[in-house]
C-alpha positions in Angstrom: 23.9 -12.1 -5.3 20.1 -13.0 -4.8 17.3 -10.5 -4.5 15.3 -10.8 -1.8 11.6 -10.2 -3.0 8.4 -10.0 -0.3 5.4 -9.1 -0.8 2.8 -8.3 1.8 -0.9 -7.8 0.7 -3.5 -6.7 3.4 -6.4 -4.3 3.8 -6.5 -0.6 4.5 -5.1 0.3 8.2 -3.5 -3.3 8.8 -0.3 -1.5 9.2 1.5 -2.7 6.1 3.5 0.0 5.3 4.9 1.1 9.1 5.8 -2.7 9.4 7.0 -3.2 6.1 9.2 -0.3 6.4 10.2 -2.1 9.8 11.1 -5.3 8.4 12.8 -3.7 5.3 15.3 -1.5 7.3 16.1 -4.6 9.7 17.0 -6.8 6.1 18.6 -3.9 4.7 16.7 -3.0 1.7 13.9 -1.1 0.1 10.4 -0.8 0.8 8.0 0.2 -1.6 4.7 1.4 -0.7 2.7 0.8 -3.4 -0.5 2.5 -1.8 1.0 5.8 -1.7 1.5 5.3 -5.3 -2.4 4.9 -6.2 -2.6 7.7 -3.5 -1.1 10.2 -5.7 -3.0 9.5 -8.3 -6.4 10.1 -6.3 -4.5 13.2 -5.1 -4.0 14.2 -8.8 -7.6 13.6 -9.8 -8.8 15.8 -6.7 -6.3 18.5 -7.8 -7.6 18.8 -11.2 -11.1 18.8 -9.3 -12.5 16.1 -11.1 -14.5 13.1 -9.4 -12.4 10.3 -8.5 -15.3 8.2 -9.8 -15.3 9.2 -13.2 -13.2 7.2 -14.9 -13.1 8.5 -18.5 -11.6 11.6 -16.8 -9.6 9.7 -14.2 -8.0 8.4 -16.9 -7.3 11.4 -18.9 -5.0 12.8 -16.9 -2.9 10.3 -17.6 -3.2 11.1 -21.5 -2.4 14.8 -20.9 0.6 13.6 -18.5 -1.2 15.2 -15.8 -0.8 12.3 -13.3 2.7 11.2 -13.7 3.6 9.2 -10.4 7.4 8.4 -9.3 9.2 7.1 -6.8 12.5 8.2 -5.3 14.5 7.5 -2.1 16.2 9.5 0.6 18.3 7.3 3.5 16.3 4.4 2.4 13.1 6.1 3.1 10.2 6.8 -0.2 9.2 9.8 -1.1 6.1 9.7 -3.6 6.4 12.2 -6.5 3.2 13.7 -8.3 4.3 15.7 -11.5 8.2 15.8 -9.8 6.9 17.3 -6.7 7.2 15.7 -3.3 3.6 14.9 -2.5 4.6 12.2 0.7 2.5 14.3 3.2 0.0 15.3 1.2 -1.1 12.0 0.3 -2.0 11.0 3.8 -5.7 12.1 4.3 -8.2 9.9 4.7 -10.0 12.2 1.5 -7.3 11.0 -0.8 -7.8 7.3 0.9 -11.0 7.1 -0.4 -10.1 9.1 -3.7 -7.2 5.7 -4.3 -9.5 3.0 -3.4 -11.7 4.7 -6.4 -8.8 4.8 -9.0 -7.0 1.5 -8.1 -10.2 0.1 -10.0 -9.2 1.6 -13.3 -7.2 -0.7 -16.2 -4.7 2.5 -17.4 -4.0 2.9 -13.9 -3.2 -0.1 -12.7 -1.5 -1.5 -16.0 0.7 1.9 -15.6 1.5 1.6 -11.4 2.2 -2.3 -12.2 4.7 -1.6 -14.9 6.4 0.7 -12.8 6.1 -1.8 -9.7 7.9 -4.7 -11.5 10.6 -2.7 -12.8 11.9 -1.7 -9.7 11.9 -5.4 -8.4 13.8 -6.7 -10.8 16.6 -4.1 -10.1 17.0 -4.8 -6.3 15.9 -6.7 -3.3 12.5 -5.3 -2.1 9.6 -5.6 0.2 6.7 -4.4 -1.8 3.2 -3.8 0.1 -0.2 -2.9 -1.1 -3.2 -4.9 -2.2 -2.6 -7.3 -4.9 1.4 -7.7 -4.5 1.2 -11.4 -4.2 -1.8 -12.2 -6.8 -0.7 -9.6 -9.7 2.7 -7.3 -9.0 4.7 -10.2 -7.8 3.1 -13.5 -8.3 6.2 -15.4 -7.6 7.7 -13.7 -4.5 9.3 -16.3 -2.2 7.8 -14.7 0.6 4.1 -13.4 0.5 2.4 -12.5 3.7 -1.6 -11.7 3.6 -1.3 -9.1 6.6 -4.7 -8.3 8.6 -6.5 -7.7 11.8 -9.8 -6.8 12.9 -11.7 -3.8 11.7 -12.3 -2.6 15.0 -8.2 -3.2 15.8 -7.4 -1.1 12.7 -9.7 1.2 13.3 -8.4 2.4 16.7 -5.2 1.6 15.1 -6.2 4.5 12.6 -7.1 7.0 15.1 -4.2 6.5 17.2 -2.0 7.4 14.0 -4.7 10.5 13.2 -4.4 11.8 16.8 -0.7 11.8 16.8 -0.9 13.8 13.5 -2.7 16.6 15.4 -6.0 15.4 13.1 -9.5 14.7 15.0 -10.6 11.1 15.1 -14.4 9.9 16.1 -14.0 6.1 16.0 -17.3 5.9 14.7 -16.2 7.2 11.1 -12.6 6.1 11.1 -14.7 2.7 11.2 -17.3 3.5 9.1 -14.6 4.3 6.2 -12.2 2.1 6.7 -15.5 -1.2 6.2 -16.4 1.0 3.1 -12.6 1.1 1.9 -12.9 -3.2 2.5 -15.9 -3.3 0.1 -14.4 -1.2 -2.5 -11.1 -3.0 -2.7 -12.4 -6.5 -2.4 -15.2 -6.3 -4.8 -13.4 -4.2 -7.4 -13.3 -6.4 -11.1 -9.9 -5.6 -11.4 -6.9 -7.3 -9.3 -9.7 -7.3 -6.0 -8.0 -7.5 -2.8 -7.7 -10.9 -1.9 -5.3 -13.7 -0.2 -2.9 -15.1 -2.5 -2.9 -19.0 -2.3 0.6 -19.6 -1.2 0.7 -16.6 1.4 0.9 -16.8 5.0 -2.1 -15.3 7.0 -0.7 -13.1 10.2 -3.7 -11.6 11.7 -2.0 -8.9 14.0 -5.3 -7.8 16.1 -3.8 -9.2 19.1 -0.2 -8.6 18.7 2.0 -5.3 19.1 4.0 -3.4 16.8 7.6 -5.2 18.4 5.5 -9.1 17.9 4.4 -8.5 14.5 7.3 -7.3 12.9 8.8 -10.5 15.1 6.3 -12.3 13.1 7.0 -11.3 9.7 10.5 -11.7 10.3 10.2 -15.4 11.3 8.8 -15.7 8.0 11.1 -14.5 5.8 13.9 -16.1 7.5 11.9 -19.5 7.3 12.5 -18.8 3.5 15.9 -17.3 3.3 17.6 -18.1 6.4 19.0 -15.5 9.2 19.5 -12.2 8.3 
């Protein structure tokens, strides 16, 4: 039987992982969420109160097995482990947002989440999403999708998802972040986000949650036929 193997690159608050776990469910196979991953490992580093910055002792952690990240699923849904404990919720703060985008720049990290990415692709059909699927993680996908929109789309986008968490949301700094979070990932030295040559661009700003996961499906079925 083939695998089916996508992967969908984007920036932060593009939607990637609510459409991605959209698509996945309708084609009947995983999802991986490869930001909540790097997530867990900023959570880590905040936990052990050390600067998310500091690489040397970023790093460390990892040495002393202080930051050991896995993945498990639960009716087809992920739940991201930190140290074997459930960490799913905890992850989701736009504190530990900016602590990933500071640890997704680090070698040991990456070489380490990467291993673990590719291993699970070539167990089962997947649709893996983050920020260098296409260009590094999976470099020949069949499908790869660059998915974006405008920063001020993601960022109401962003405070629409904050709001219904109960969380306060000033546009103004849900903005301000997510621009900083561009610069960080696109101009990191390693695997910066980017476009992968042979992906398609789908620039959601304009399009609903029901038309963009329409889109993305038209995609993959372009490839591998109706699912």
């Amino acid at each position: 039987m083939m695998l089916v193997t996508i992967a969908i690159d984007g920036p932060v608050s593009a939607g990637k992982s609510t459409l991605s776990d959209a698509v996945a469910r309708r084609l009947n196979i995983l999802h991986l969420d490869t930001g909540a991953m790097y997530r867990a490992v900023g959570l880590a580093a905040l936990q052990n109160g050390i600067d998310p910055h500091d690489q040397e002792a970023v790093e460390r952690i990892f040495l002393d097995n202080k930051a050991q990240v896995g993945i498990e699923y639960e009716n087809e849904r992920q739940r991201t482990l930190l140290n074997g404990q459930d960490v799913s919720q905890l992850i989701r703060t736009e504190e530990v947002g900016l602590a990933a985008s500071a640890v997704s720049r680090y070698p040991t990290v990456r070489r380490y989440l990467v291993d673990t990415q590719r291993r699970l692709s070539e167990k089962t059909s997947i649709l893996m999403d983050g920020r260098d699927i296409g260009t590094v993680v999976l470099p020949h996908a069949p499908v790869k999708i660059f998915l974006t929109a405008s920063p001020e789309a993601r960022a109401r986008r962003r405070c629409l998802q904050l709001k219904k968490q109960g969380k306060k949301a000033c546009f103004d700094e849900v903005l301000r972040d997510l621009v900083k979070r561009d610069e960080q990932d696109r101009g990191r030295a390693a695997d910066p986000l980017r476009q992968a040559d042979d992906a398609v661009l789908l620039d959601t700003s304009n399009l609903d949650f029901e038309q963009s996961v329409r889109a993305i499906m038209d995609i993959v079925e372009a490839r591998y036929g109706q699912k």
